[in-house]
VMD Tcl script that builds the backbone (N, CA, C; Angstrom):
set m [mol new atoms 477]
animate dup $m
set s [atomselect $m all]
$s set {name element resname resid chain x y z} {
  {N N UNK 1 A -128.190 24.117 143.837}
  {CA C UNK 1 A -129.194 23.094 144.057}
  {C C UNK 1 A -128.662 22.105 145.075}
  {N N UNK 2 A -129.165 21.747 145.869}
  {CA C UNK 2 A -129.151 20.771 147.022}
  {C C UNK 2 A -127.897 21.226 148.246}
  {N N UNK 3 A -128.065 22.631 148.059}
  {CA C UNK 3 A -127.230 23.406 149.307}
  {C C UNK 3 A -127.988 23.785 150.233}
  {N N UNK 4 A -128.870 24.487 149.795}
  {CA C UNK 4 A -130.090 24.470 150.887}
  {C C UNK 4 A -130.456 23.692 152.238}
  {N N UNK 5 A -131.127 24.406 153.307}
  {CA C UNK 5 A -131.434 23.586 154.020}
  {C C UNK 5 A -132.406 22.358 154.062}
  {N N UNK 6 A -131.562 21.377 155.059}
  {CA C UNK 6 A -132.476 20.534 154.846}
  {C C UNK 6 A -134.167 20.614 155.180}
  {N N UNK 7 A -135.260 19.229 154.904}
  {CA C UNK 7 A -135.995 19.610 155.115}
  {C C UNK 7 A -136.864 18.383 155.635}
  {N N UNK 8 A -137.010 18.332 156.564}
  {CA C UNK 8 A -137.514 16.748 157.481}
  {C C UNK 8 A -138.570 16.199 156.728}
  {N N UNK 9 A -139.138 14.911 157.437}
  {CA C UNK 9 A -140.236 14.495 156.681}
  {C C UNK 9 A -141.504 15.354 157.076}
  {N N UNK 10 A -141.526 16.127 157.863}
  {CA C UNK 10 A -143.041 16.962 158.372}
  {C C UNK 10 A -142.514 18.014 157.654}
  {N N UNK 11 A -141.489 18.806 157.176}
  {CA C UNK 11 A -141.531 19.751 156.463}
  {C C UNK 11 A -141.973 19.766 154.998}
  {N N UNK 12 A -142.812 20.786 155.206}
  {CA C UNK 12 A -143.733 20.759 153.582}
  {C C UNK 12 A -143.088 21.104 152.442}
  {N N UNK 13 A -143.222 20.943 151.464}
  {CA C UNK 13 A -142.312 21.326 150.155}
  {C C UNK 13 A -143.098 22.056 149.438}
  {N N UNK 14 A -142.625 23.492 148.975}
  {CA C UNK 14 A -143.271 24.324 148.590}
  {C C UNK 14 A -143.645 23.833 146.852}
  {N N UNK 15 A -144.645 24.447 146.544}
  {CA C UNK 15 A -144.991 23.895 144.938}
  {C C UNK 15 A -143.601 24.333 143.813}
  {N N UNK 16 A -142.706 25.436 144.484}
  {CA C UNK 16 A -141.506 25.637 143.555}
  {C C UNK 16 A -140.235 24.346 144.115}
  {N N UNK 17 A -140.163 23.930 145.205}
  {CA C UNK 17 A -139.440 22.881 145.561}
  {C C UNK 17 A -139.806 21.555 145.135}
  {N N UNK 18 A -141.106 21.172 144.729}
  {CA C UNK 18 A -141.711 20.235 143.476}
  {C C UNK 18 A -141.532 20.274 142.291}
  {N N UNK 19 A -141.702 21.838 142.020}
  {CA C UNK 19 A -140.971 22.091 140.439}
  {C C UNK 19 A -139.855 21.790 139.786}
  {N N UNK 20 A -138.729 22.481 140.910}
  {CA C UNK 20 A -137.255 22.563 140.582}
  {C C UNK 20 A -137.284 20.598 140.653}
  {N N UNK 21 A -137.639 20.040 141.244}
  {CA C UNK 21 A -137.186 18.530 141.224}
  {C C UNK 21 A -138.076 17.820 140.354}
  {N N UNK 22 A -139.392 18.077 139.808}
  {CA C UNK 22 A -139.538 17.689 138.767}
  {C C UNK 22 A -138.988 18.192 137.030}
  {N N UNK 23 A -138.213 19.562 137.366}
  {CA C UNK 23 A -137.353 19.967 135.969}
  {C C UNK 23 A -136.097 18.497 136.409}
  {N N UNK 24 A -135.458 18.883 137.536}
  {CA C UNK 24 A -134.233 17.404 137.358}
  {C C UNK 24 A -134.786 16.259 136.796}
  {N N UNK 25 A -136.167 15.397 137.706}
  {CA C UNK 25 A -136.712 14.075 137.000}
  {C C UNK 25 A -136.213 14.179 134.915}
  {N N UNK 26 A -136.910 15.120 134.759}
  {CA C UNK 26 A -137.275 15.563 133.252}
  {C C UNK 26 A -135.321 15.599 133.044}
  {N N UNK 27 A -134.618 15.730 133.373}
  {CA C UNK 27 A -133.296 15.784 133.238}
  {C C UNK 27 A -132.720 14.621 132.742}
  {N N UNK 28 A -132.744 13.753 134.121}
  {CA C UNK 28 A -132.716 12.877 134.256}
  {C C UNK 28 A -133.238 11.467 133.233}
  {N N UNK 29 A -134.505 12.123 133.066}
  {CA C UNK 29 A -135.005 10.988 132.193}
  {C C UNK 29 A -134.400 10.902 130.476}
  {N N UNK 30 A -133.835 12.094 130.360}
  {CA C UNK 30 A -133.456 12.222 129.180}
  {C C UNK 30 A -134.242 12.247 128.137}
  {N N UNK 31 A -134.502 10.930 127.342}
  {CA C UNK 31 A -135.163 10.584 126.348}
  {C C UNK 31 A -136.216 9.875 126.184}
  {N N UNK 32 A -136.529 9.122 127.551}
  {CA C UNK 32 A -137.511 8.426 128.269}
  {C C UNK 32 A -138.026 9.094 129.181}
  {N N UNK 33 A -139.451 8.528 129.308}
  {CA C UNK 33 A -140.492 9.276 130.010}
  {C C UNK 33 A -140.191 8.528 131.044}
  {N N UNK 34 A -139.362 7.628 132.154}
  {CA C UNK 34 A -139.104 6.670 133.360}
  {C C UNK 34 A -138.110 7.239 133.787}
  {N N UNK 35 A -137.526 7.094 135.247}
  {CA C UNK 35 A -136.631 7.160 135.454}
  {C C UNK 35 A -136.203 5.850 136.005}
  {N N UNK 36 A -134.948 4.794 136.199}
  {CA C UNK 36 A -135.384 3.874 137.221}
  {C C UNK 36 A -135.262 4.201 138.960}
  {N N UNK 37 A -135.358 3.602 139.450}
  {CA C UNK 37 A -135.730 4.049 141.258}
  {C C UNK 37 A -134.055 4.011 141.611}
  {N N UNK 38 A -133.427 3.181 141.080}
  {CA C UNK 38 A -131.897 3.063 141.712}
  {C C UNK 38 A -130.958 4.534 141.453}
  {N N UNK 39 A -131.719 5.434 139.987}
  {CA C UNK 39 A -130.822 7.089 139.688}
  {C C UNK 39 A -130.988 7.604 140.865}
  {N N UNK 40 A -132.196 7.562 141.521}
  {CA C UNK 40 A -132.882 8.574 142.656}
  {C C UNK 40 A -131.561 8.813 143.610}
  {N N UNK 41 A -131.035 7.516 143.832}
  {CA C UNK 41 A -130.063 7.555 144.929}
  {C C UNK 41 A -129.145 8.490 144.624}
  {N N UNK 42 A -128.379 9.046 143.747}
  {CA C UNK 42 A -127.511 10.350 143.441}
  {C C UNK 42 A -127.587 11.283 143.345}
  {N N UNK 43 A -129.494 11.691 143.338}
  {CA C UNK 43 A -129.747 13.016 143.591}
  {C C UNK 43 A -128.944 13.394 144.903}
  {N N UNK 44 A -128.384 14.708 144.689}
  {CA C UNK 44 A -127.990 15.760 145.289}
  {C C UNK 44 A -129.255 15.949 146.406}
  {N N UNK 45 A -130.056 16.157 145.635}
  {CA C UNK 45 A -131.351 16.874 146.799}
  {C C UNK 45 A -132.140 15.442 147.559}
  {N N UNK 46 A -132.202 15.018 147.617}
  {CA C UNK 46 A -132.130 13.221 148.249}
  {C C UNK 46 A -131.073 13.240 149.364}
  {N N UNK 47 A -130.145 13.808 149.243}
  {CA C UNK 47 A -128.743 13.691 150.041}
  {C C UNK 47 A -128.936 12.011 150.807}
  {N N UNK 48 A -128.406 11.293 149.627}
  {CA C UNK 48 A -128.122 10.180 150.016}
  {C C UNK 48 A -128.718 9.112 150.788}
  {N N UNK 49 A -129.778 9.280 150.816}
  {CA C UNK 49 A -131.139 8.977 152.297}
  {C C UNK 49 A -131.195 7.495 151.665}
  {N N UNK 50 A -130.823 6.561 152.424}
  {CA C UNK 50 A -130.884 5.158 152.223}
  {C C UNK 50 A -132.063 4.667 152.199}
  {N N UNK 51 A -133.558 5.515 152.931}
  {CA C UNK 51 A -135.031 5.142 152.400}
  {C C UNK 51 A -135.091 5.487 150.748}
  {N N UNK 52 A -134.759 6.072 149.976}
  {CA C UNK 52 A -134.681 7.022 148.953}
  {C C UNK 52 A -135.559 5.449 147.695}
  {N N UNK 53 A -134.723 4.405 147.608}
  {CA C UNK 53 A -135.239 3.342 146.717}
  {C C UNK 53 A -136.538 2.802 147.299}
  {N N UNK 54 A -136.593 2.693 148.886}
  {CA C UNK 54 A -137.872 2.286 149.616}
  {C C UNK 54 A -139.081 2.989 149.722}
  {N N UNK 55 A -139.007 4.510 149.285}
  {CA C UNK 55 A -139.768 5.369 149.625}
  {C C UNK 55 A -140.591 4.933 148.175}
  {N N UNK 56 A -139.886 5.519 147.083}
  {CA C UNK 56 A -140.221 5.374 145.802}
  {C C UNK 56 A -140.693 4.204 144.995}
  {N N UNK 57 A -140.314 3.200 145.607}
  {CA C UNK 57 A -140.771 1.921 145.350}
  {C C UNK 57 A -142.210 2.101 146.017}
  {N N UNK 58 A -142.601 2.538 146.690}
  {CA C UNK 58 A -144.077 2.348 147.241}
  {C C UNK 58 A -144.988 3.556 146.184}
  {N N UNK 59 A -144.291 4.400 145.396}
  {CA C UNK 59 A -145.078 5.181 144.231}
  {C C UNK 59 A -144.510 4.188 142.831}
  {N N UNK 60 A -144.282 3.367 142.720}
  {CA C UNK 60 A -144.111 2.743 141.880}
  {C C UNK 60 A -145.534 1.735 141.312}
  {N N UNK 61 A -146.448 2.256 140.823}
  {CA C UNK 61 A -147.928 1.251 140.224}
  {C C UNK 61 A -147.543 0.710 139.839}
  {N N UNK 62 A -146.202 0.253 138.562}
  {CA C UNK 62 A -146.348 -0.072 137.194}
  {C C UNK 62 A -145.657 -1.372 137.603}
  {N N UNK 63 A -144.889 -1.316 139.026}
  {CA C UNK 63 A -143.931 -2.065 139.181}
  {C C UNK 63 A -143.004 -2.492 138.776}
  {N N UNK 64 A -142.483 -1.891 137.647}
  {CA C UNK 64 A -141.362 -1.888 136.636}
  {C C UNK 64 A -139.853 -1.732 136.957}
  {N N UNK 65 A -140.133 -1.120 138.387}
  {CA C UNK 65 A -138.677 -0.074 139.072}
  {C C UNK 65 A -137.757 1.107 138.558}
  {N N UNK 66 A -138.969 1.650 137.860}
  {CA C UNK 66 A -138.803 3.140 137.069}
  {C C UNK 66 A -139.857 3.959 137.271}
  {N N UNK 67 A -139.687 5.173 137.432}
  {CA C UNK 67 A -141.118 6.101 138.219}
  {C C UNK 67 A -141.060 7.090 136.776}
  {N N UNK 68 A -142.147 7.155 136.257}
  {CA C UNK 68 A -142.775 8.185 135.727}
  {C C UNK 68 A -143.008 9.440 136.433}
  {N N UNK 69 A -142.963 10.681 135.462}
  {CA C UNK 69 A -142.945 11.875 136.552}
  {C C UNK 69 A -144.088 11.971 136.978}
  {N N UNK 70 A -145.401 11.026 136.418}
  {CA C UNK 70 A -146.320 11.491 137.482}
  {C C UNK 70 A -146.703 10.621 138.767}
  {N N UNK 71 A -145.314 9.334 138.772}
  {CA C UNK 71 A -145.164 8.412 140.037}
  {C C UNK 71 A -144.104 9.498 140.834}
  {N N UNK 72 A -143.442 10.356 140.112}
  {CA C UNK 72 A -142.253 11.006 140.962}
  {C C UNK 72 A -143.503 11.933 141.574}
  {N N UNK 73 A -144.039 12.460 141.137}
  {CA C UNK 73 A -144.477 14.153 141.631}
  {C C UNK 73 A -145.583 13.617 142.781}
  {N N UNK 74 A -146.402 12.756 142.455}
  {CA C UNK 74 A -147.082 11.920 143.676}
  {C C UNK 74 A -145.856 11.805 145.103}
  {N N UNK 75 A -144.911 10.976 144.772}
  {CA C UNK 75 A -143.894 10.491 145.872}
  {C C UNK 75 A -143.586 12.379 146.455}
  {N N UNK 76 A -143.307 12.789 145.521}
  {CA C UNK 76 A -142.975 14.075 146.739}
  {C C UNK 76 A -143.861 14.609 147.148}
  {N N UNK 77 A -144.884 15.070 146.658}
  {CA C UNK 77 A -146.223 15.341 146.898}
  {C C UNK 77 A -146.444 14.934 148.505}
  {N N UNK 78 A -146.835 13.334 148.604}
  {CA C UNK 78 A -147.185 12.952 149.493}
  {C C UNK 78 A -146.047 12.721 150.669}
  {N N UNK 79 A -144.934 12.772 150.167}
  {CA C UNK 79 A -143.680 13.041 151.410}
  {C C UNK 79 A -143.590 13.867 151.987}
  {N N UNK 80 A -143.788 15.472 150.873}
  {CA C UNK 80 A -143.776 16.750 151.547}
  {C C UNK 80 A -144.978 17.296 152.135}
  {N N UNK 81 A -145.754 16.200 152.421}
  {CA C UNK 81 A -147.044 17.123 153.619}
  {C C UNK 81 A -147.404 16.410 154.695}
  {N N UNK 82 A -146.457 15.262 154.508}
  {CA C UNK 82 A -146.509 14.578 156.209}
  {C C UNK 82 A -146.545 15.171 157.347}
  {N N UNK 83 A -147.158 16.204 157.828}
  {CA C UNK 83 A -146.769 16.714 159.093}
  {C C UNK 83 A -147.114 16.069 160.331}
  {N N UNK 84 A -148.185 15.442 160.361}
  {CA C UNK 84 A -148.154 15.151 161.448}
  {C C UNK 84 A -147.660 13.819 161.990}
  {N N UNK 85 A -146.816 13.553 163.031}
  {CA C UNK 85 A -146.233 12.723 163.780}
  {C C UNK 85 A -146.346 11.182 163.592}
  {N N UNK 86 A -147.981 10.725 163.517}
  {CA C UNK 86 A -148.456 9.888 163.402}
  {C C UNK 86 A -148.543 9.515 162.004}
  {N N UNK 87 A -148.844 10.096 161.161}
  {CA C UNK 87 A -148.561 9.803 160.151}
  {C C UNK 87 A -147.183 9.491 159.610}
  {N N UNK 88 A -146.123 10.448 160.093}
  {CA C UNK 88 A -144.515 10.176 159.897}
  {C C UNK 88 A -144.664 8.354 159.833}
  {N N UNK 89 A -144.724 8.451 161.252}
  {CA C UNK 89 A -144.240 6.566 161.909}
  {C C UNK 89 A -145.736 6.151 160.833}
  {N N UNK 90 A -146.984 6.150 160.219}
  {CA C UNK 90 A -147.500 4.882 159.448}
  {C C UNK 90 A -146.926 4.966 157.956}
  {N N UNK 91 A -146.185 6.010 157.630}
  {CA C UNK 91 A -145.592 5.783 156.095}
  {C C UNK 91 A -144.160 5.074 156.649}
  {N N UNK 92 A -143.325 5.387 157.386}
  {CA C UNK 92 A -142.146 4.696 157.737}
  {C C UNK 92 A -142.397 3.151 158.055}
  {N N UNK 93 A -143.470 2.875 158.520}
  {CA C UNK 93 A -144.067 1.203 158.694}
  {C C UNK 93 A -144.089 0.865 157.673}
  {N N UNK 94 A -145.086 1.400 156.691}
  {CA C UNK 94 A -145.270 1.043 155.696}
  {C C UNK 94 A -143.835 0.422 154.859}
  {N N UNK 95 A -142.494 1.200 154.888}
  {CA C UNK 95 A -141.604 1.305 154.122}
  {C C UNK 95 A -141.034 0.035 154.771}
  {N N UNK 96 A -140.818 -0.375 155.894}
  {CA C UNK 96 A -140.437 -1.488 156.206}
  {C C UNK 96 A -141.193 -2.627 156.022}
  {N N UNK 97 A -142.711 -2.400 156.161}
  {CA C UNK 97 A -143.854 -3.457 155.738}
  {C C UNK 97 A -144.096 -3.858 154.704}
  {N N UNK 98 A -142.511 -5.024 153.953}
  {CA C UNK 98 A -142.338 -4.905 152.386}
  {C C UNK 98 A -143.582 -5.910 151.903}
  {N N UNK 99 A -144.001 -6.564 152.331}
  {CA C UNK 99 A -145.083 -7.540 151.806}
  {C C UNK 99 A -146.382 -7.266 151.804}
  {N N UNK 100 A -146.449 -5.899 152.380}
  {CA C UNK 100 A -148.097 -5.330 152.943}
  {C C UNK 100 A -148.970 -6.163 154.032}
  {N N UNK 101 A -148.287 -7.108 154.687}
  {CA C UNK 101 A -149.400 -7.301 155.743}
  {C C UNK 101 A -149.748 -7.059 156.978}
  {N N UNK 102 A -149.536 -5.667 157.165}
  {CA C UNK 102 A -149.457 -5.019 158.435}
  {C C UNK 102 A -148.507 -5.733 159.253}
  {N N UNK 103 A -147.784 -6.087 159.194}
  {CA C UNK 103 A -146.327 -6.451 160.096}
  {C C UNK 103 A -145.303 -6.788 159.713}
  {N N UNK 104 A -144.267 -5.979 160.120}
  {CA C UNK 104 A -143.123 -6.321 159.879}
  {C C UNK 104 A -142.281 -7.525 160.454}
  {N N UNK 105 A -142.013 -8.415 159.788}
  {CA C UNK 105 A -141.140 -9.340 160.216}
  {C C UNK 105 A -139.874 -9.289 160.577}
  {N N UNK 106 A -138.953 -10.083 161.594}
  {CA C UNK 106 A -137.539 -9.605 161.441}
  {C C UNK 106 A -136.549 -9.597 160.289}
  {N N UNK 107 A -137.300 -10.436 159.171}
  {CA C UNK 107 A -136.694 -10.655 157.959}
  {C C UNK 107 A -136.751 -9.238 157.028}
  {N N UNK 108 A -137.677 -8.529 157.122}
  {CA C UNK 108 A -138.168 -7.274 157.151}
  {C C UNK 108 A -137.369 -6.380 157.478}
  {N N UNK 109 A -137.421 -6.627 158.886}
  {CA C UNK 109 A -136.923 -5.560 159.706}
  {C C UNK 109 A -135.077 -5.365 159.609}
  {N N UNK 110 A -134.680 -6.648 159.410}
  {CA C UNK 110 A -133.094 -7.240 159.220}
  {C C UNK 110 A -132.803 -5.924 157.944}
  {N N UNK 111 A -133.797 -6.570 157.077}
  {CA C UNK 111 A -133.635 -5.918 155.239}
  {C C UNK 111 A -133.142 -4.647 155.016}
  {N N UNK 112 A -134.259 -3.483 155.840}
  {CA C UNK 112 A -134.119 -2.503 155.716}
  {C C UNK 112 A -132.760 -1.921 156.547}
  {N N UNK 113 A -132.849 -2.242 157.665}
  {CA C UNK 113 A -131.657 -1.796 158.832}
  {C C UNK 113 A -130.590 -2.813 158.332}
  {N N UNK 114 A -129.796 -3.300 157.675}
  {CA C UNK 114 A -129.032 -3.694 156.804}
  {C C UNK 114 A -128.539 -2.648 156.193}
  {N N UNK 115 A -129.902 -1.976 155.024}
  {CA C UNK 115 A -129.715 -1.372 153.893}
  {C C UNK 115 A -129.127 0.230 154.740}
  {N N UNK 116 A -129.958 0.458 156.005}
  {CA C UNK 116 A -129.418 1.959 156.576}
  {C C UNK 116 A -128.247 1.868 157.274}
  {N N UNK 117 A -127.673 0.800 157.982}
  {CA C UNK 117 A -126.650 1.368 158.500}
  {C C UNK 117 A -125.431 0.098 158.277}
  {N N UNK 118 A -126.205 -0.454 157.457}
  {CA C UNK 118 A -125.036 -1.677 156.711}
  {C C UNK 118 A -124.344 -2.910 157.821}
  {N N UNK 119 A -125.301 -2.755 158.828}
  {CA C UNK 119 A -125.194 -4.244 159.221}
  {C C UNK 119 A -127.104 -4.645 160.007}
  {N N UNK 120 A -126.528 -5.758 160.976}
  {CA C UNK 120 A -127.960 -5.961 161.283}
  {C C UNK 120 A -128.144 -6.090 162.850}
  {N N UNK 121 A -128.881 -5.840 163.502}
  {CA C UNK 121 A -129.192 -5.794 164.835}
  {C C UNK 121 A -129.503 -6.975 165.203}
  {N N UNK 122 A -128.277 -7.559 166.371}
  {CA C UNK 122 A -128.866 -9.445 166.639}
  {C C UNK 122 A -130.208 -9.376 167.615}
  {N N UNK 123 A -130.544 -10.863 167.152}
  {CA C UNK 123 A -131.867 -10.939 167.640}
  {C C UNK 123 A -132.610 -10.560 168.909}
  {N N UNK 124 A -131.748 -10.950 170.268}
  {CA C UNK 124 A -131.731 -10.414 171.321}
  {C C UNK 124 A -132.178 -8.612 171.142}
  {N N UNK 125 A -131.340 -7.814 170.391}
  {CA C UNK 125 A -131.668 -6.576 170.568}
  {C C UNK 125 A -133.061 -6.585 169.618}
  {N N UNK 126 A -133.667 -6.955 169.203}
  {CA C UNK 126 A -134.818 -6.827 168.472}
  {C C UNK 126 A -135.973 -7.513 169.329}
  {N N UNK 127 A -135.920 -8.456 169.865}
  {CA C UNK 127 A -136.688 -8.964 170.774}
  {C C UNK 127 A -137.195 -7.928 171.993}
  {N N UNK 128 A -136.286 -7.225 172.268}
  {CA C UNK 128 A -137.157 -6.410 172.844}
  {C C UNK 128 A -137.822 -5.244 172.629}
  {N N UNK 129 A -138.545 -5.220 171.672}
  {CA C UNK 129 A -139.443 -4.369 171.413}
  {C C UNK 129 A -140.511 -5.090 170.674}
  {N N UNK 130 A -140.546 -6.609 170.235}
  {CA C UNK 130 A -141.792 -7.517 170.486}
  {C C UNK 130 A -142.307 -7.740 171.341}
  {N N UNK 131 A -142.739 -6.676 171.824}
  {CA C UNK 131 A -143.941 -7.221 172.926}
  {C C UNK 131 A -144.476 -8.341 173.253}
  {N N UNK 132 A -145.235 -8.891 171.931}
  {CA C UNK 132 A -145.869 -9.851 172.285}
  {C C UNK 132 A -145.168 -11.251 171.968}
  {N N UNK 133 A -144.199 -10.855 171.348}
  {CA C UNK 133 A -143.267 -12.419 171.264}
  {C C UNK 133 A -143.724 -12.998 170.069}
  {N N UNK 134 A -144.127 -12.587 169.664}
  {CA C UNK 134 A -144.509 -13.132 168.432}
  {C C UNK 134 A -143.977 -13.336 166.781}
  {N N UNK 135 A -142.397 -12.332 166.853}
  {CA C UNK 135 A -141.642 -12.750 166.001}
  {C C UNK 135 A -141.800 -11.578 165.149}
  {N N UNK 136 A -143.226 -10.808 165.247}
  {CA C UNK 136 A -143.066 -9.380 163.978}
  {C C UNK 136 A -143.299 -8.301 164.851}
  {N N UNK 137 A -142.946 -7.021 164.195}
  {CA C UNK 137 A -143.147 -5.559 165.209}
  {C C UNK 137 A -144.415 -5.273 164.397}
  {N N UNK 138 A -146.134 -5.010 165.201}
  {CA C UNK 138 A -146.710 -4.460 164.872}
  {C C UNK 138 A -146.225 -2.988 164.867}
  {N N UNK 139 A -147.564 -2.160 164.098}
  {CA C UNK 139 A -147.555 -0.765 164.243}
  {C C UNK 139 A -147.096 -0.411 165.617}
  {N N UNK 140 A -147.463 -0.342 166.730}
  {CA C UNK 140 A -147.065 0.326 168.339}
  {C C UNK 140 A -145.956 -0.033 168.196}
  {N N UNK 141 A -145.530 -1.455 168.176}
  {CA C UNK 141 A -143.618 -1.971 168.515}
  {C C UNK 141 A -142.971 -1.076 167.726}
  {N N UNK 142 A -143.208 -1.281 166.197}
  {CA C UNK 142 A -142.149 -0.388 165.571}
  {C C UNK 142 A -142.136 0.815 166.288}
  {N N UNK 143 A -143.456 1.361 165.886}
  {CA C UNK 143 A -143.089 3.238 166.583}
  {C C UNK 143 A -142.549 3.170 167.830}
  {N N UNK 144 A -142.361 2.372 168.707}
  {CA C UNK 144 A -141.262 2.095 169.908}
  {C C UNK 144 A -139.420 1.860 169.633}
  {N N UNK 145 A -139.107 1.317 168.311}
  {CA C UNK 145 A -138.226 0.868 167.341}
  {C C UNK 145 A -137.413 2.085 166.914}
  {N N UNK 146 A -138.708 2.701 166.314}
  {CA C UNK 146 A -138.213 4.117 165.495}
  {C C UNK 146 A -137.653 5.088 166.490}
  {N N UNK 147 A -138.406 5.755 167.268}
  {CA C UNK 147 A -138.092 6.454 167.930}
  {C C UNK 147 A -136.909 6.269 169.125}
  {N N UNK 148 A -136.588 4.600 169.655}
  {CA C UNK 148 A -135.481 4.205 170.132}
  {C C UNK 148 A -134.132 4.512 169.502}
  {N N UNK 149 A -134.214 4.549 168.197}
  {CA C UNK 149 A -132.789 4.271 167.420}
  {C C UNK 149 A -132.817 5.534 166.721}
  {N N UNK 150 A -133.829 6.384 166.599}
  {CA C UNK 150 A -133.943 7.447 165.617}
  {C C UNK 150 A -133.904 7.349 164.308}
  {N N UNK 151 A -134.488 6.613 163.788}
  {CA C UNK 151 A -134.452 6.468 162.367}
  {C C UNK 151 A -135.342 7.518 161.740}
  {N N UNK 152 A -135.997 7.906 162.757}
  {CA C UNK 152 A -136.737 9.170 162.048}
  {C C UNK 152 A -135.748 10.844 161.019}
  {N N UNK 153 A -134.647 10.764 161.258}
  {CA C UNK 153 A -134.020 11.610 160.785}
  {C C UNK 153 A -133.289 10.912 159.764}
  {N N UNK 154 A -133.701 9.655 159.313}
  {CA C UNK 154 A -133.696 9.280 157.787}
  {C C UNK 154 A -134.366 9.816 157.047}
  {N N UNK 155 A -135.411 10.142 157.357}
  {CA C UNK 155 A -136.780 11.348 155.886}
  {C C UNK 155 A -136.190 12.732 156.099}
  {N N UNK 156 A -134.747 12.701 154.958}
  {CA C UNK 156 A -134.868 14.023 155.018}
  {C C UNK 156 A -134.782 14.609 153.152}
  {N N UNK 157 A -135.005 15.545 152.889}
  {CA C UNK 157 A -134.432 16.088 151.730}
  {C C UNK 157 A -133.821 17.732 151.764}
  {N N UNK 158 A -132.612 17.596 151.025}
  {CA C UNK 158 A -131.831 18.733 151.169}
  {C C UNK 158 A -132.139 19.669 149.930}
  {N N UNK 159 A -132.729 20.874 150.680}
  {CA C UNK 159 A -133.484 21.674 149.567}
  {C C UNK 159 A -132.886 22.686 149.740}
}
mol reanalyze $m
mol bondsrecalc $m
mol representation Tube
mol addrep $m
């Protein structure tokens, strides 16, 4: 389990690659029907993906910071059929867009890129990809962001 190749965020996950990781959830949960969002990070098949608490936190309804398997099987569900491009970059916005109001702030933006590569990009280098000066990366800036630095080969899972 989690030797397999990896499998990007546009790669689809077959209904037995949902299975096998909802038998682990069920593992995992032991004796409780929750798991909390912080176990996720040691999955093997996760391979360590520093979105892994950010992703799952956005299938989190209950807001509790424990996913039920039917908040887990949603989260892969809807991870593993991202294919197309555009969609990739509006769930990756989303994951940085912690407050929901369509823009990411640099306080935002600091948070997450902190959490991936454990420091933070000074302001100068972030400024340029605000276009409009205005202090947050809409949708277009980021996907200018993402694809600059490659953060896109953060959505991966090793199947």
């Amino acid at each position: 389990m989690g030797q397999g190749q990896g499998k990007d965020l546009g790669g689809r996950l077959t209904r037995k690659d949902i299975e096998r990781l909802q038998r682990r959830f069920i593992r995992m949960a032991s004796n409780g029907s929750k798991v909390q969002i912080a176990a996720f990070e040691s999955m093997v098949e996760l391979g360590g993906n520093p979105f892994v608490p950010h992703i799952f936190r956005l299938f989190d309804t209950s807001g509790d910071g424990a996913l039920s398997l039917e908040e887990f099987t949603r989260a892969l569900e809807y991870f593993g059929q991202l294919d197309d491009l555009e969609e990739q970059y509006k769930f990756a916005f989303r994951i940085y867009d912690a407050d929901g109001d369509g823009l990411i702030s640099s306080e935002e933006l600091f948070n997450v890129l902190q959490a991936l590569m454990g420091s933070t990009y000074p302001d100068a280098q972030l400024e340029q990809f605000d276009r409009d000066g205005d202090g947050k990366l809409d949708p277009e800036e980021f996907k200018s962001l993402l694809s600059r630095t490659d953060l896109a080969n953060k959505f991966s899972l090793s199947l």
